[in-house]
C-alpha positions, 0 to 999 in steps of 0.5 A, a space after each residue: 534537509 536530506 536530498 530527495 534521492 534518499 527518500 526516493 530509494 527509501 520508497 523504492 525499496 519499501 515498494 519492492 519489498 511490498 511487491 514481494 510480499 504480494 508475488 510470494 506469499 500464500 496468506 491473505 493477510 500478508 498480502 493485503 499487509 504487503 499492499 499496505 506498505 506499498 502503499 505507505 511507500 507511495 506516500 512517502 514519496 508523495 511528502 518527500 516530493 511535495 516538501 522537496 517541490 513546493 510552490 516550484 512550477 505547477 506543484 502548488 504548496 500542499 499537493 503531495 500532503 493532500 493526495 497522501 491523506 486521501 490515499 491513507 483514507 483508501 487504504 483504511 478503506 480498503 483494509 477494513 472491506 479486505 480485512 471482513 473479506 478474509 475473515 468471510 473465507 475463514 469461516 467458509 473455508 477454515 484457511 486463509 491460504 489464496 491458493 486453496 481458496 477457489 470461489 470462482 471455480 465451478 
């Protein structure tokens, strides 16, 4: 099994680039599929730590699966209502670009 440490820098890196992609990008999709792989690499931390941890301590057997499973649930969530949102501001708008989209000026 390969140490926890590779698995914490895969997730750090996949985190950065995803926060990237939030800061720099102008598209909404891309930002929402930015937050999306910040999310997986969240995930991939919370497996590699309960598989790495388990039954160490307070860290019971299946804690990290199950907090990873409900965060998967959010995200689906989260991308369908995100998703109806941008398509909602296409057909106001006819851009997806966040810097042209300005609702909430008067």
């Amino acid at each position: 099994m390969a140490p926890l440490v590779y698995f914490q820098i895969l997730s750090a890196a996949l985190f950065v680039i995803g926060l990237y992609g939030v800061l720099a990008r102008r598209s909404a999709v891309l930002v929402v599929m930015s937050i999306e792989l910040m999310l997986n690499a969240v995930n991939i931390n919370l497996i590699a730590a309960a598989s790495h941890l388990e039954g160490q301590g307070r860290f019971l057997n299946f804690d990290g699966h199950i907090i990873a499973i409900f965060v998967i649930t959010i995200a689906a969530a989260e991308i369908g209502l995100a998703l109806a949102i941008i398509l909602r501001m296409y057909r106001n708008r006819a851009t997806v670009d966040v810097d042209e989209i300005n609702l909430m000026k008067w």
